[in-house]
C-alpha positions as CSV (number, residue, x, y, z in Angstrom):
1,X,48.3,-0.1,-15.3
2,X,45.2,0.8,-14.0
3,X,45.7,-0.4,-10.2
4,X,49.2,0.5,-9.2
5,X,49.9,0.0,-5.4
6,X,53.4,1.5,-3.8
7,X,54.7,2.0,-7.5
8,X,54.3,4.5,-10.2
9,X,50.9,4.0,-12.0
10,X,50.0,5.4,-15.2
11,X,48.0,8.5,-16.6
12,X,44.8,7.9,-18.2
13,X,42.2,10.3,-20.3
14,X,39.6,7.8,-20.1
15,X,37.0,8.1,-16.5
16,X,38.0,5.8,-14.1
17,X,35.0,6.3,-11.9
18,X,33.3,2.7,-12.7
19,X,36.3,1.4,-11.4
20,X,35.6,2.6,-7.9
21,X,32.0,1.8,-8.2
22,X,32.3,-1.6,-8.9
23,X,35.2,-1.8,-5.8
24,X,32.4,-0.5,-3.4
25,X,30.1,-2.8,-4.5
26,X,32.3,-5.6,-4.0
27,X,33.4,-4.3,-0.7
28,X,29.4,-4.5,0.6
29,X,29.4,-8.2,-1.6
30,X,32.2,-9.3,0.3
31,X,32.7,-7.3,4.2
32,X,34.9,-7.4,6.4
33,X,34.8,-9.3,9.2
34,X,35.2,-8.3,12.7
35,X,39.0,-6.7,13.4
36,X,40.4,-3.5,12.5
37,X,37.7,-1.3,12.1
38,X,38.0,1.4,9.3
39,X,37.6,4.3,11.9
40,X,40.8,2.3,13.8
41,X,42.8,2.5,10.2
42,X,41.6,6.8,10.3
43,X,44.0,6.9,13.1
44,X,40.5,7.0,16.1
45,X,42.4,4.1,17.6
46,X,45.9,2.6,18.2
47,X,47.1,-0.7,16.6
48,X,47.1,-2.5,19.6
49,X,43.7,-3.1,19.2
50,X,43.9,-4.8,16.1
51,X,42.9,-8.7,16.4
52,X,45.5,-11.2,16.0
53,X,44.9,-12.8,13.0
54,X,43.0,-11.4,9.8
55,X,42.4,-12.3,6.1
56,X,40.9,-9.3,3.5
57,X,40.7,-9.4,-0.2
58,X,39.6,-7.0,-2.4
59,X,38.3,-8.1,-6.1
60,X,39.5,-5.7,-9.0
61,X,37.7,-5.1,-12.0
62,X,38.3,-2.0,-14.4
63,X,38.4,-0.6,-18.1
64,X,40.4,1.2,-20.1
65,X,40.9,2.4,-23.8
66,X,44.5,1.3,-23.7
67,X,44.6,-1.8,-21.8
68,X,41.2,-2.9,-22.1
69,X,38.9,-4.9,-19.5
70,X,41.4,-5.5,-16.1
71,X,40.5,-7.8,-13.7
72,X,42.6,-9.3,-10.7
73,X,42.9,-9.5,-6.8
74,X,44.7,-7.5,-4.3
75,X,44.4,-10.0,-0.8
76,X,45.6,-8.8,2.7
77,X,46.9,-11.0,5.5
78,X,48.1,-10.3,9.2
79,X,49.5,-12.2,11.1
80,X,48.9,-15.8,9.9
81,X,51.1,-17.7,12.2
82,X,50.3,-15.2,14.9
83,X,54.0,-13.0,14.4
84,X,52.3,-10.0,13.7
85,X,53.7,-10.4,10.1
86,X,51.8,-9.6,6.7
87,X,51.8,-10.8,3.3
88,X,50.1,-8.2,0.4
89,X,49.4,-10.0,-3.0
90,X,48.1,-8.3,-6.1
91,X,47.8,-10.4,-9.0
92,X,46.0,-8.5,-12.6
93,X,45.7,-9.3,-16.0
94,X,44.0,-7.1,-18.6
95,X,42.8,-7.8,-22.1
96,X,45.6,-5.7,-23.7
97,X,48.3,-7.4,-22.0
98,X,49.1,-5.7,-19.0
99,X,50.6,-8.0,-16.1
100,X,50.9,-7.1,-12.9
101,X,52.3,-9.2,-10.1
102,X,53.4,-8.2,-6.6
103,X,54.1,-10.2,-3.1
104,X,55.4,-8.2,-0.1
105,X,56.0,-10.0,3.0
106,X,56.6,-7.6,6.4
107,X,57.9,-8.7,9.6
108,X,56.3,-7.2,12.1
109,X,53.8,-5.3,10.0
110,X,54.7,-1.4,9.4
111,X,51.4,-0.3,11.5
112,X,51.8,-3.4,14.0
113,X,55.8,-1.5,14.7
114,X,54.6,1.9,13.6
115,X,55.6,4.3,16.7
116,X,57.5,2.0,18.8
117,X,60.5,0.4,19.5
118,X,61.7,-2.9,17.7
119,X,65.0,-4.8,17.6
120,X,64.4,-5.9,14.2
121,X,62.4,-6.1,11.5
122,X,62.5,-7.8,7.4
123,X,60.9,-6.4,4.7
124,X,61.0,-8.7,1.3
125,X,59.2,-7.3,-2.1
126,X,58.6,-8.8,-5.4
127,X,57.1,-6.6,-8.0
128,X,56.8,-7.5,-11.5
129,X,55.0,-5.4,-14.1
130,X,54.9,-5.5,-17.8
131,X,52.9,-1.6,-19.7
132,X,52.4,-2.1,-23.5
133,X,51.9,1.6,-24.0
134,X,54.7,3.6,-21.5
135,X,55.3,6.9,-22.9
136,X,58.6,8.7,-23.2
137,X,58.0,12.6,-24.0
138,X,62.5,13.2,-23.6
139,X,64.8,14.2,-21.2
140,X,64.6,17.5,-19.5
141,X,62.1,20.3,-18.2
142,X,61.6,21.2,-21.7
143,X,60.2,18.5,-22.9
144,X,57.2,18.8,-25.5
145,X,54.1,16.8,-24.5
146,X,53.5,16.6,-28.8
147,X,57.1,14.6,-29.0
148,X,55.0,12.1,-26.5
149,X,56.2,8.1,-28.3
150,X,54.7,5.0,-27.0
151,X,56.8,2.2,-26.4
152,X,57.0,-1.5,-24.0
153,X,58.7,-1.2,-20.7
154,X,59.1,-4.1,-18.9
155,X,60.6,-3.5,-15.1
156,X,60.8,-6.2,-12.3
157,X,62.3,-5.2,-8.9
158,X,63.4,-7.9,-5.9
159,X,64.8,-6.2,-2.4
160,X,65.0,-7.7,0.7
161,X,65.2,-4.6,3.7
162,X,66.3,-5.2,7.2
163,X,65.3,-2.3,10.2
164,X,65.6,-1.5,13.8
165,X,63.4,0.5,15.4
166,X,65.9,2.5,18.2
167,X,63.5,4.8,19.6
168,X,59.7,5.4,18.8
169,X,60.5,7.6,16.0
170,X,63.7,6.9,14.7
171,X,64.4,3.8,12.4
172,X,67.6,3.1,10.3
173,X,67.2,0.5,7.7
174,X,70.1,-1.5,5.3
175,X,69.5,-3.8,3.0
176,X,69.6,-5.0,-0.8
177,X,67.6,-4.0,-4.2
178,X,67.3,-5.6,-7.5
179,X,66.1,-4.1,-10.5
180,X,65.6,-4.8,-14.0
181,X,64.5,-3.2,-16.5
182,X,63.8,-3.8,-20.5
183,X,62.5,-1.1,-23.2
184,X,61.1,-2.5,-26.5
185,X,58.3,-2.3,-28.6
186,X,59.0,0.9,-30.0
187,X,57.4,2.9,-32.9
188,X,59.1,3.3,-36.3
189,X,61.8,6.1,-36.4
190,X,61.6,6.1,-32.2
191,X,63.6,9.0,-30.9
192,X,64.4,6.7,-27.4
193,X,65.9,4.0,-29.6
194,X,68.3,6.1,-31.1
195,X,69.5,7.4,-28.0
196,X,72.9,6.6,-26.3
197,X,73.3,4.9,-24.3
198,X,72.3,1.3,-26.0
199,X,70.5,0.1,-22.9
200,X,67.8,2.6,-23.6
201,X,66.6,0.1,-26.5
202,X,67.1,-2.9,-24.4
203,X,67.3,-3.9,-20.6
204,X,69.6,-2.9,-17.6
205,X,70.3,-4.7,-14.6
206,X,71.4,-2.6,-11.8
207,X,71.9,-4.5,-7.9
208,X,72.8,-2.2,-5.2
209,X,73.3,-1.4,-1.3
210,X,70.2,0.5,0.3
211,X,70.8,2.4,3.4
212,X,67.8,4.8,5.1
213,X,67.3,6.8,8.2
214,X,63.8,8.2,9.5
215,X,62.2,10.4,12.5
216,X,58.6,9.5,12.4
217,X,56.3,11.2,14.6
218,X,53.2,9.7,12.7
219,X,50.3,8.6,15.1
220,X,49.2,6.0,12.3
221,X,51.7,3.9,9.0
222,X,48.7,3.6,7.2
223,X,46.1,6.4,7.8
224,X,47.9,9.7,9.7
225,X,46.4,12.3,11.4
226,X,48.8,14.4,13.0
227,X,52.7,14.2,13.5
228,X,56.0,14.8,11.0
229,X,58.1,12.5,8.9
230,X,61.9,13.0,8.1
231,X,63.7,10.8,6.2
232,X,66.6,10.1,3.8
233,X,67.5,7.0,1.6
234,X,71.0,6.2,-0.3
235,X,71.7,3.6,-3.1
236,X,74.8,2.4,-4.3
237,X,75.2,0.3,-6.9
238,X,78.6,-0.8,-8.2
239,X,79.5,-2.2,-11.5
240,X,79.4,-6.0,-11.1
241,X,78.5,-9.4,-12.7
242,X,74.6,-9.0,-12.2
243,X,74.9,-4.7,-12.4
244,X,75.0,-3.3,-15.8
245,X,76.1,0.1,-14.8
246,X,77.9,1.8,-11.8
247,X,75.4,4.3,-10.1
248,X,74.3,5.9,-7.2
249,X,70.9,7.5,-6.1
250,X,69.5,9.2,-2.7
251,X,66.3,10.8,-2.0
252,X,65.1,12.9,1.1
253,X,61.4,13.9,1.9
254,X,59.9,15.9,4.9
255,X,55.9,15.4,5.6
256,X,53.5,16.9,8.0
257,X,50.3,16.4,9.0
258,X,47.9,18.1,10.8
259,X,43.8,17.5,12.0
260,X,41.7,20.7,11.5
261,X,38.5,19.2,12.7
262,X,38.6,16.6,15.4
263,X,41.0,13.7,13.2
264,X,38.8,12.9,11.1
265,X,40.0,16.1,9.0
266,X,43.4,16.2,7.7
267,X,45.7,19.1,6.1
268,X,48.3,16.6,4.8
269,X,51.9,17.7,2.8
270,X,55.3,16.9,1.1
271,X,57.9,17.8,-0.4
272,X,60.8,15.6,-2.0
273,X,64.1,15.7,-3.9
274,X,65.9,13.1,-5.7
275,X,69.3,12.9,-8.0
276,X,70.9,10.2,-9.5
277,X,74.9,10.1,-10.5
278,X,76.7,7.7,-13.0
279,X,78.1,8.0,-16.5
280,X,75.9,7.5,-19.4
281,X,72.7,6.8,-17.3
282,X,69.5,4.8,-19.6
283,X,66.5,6.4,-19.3
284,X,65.3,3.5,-17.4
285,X,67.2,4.8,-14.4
286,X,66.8,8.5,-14.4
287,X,64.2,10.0,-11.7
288,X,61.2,10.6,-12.7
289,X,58.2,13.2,-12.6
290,X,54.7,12.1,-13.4
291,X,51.7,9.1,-12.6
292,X,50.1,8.8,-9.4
293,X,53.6,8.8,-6.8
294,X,54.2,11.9,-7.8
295,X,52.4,14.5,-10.3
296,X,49.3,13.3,-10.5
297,X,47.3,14.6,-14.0
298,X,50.7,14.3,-15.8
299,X,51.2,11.2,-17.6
300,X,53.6,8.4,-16.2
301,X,58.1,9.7,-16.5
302,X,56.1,13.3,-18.2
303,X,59.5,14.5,-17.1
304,X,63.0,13.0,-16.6
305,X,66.1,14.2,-15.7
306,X,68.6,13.4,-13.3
307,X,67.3,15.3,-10.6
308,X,63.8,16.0,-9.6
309,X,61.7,17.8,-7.0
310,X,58.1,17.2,-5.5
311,X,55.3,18.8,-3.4
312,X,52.0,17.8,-2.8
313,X,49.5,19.3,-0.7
314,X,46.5,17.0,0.5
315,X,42.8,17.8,2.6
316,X,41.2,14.8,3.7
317,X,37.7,14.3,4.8
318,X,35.5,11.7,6.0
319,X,32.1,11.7,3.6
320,X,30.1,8.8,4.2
321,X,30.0,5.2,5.6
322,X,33.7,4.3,4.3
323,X,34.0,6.6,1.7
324,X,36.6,9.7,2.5
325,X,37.3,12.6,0.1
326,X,40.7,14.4,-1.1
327,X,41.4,17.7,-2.4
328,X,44.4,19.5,-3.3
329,X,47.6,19.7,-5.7
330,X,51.0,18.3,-7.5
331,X,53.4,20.3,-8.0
332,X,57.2,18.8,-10.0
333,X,60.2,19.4,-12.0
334,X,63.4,17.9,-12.8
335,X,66.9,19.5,-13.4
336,X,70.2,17.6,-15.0
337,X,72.0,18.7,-11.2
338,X,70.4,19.0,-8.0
339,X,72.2,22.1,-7.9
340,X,70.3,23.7,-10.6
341,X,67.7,23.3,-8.1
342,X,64.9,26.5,-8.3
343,X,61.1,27.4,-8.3
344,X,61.1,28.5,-12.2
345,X,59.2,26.5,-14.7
346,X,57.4,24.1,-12.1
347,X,54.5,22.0,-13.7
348,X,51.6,21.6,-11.4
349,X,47.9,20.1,-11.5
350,X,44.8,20.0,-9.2
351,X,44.0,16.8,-7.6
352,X,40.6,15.2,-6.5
353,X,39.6,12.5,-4.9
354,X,38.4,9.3,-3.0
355,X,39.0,7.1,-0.4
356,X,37.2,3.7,0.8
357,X,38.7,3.0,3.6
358,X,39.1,-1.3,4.1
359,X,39.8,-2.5,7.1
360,X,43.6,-3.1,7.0
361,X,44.2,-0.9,3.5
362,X,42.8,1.8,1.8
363,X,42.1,2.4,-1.8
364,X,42.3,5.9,-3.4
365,X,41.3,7.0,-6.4
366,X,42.4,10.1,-7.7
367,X,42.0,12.4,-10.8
368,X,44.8,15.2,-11.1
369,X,44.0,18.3,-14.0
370,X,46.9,19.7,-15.7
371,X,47.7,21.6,-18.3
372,X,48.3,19.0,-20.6
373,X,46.1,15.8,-19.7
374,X,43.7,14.6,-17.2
375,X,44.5,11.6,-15.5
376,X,42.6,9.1,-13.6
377,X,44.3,6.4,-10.9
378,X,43.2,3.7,-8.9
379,X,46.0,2.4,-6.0
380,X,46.7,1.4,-2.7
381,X,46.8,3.6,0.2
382,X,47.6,7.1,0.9
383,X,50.2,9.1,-1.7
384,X,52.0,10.0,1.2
């Protein structure tokens, strides 16, 4: 998938650089109109400013070896019946079959409540995607990129998240997630469709509670300059008539940020830890290491496990017009226990970059060089 937005992308060895071309052209085809103004999304001014009502959309066009010519549209809209709520629709088709479909519908809009108290809000996400050519390398740090096997994976997720803003920095959130995923399409003698359990050569359904907690000192949701982000997120998913399996996941991250010249200049970084428990967990629902969330240069699930670590370290700069630059690196590695957690054996790739900053989104588009691949993404906002 060449344009992932708030999802795991994919790796690609072919140049991605037209790609970003052809976006900038369509952004001076097609400006903005008069609103948020790119320097407002960069953090220079608060989102009270931002006008009441506003419509963006961003044409996609791209090319790749694997999936061929993609094309499609990512359109922006704020506060349509004057609620401060947004819609975000990406629709893309390529030539190879890749299809890509997502709607999410925020109430208020995360920068709109960003920093501030609210009673409640309602997040609702719809994400379908469908990658002819997904990769699965095996389970493990010690995985061998040469044992890499190409195969369908088909995943749709549905979650509906409800949050109250108690303070201006803390926000608890509860709600529901849906998820299902189907494997197929593998190649002949396929070491993934011989492996227990059976829903590794077919589809799992899981549906599950989500509860999350964060202190967010952030002075932008979109575009931060300074501040720190704490947060923590459980799932529990028992065994039921539409789950498949009975599992449990949580994650926790830390972030900071910080300006070195005036705010235009941004030392950004992360670091994150996930595990997953159950009995006889697919592959489909392991945590993954890999793409352009989380090790950028390595190709999409490079690693899986049932426990994996992250840290990413970002400097943004302003270059020209609405262009910013990014420079920095990915480091991962998963473990079969969180408590095999150490620093041994962590893979870890540069990372380059750019940013054209829209008025009420950004697009990035990143290269990451690792040992084994280069990869090239195109998605939606900041990595972190």
């Amino acid at each position: 998938m060449p344009i992932p937005g708030s999802r795991s992308g994919r790796s690609r060895r072919s140049p991605r650089w037209f790609t970003l071309l052809v976006a900038s052209a369509l952004a001076l085809l097609f400006p903005p109109a008069a609103g948020v103004s790119a320097g407002e999304l960069r953090g220079d001014v608060h989102a009270d400013s931002v006008a009441s009502s506003r419509v963006e959309f961003l044409p996609l066009l791209s090319y790749d070896t694997d999936v061929g010519f993609g094309y499609g549209l990512k359109l922006f809209v704020l506060s349509l019946f004057g609620q401060s709520e947004s819609f975000d629709l990406v629709l893309f088709h390529s030539t190879g079959g890749e299809r890509w479909y997502r709607l999410a519908f925020a109430f208020p809009d995360f920068e709109r409540r960003h920093g501030r108290p609210f009673p409640l809000s309602v997040d609702v996400l719809i994400d379908y995607d469908k990658y002819l050519k997904d990769s699965f390398f095996g389970i493990g740090n010690a995985s061998r990129f040469d044992d890499r096997e190409r195969y369908t994976r088909e995943p749709l997720e549905c979650s509906v998240i409800a949050s109250r803003g108690w303070t201006n920095e803390v926000v608890t959130s509860a709600g529901l997630r849906y998820r299902w995923i189907r494997n197929h399409g593998f190649q002949p003698l396929s070491r993934l469709a011989m492996l227990s359990p059976a829903e590794n050569r077919g589809s799992v359904s899981t549906a599950g509670i989500v509860l999350a907690g964060r202190i967010d000192a952030r002075d932008s949701y979109v575009n931060p300059s300074r501040g720190t982000v704490l947060s923590v997120e459980g799932e529990i998913v028992p065994r039921g008539i539409v789950s498949d399996i009975a599992m449990s996941r949580w994650s926790a991250s830390a972030q900071w940020y910080a300006p070195l010249i005036g705010r235009r200049t941004v030392l950004a970084a992360r670091i994150m830890a996930s595990a997953v428990s159950g009995d006889s967990l697919p592959v489909q629902l392991l945590s993954p290491v890999g793409g352009t969330q989380t090790l950028r240069g390595s190709p999409q699930n490079r690693f899986l496990d049932r426990a994996s670590g992250i840290a990413n370290v970002e400097l943004r700069f302003p270059l020209v017009w609405r262009l910013g630059g990014v420079a920095g690196f990915d480091a991962g590695n998963v473990w079969s226990d969180l408590s095999q957690w150490n620093l041994k054996r962590w893979s870890w790739n540069g990372v380059a970059g750019l940013r054209l900053y829209m008025d009420m989104f950004l697009v990035r588009l990143d290269a990451g060089i690792g040992r084994e691949t280069t990869g090239f993404y195109l998605n939606f906002g900041q990595l972190f």
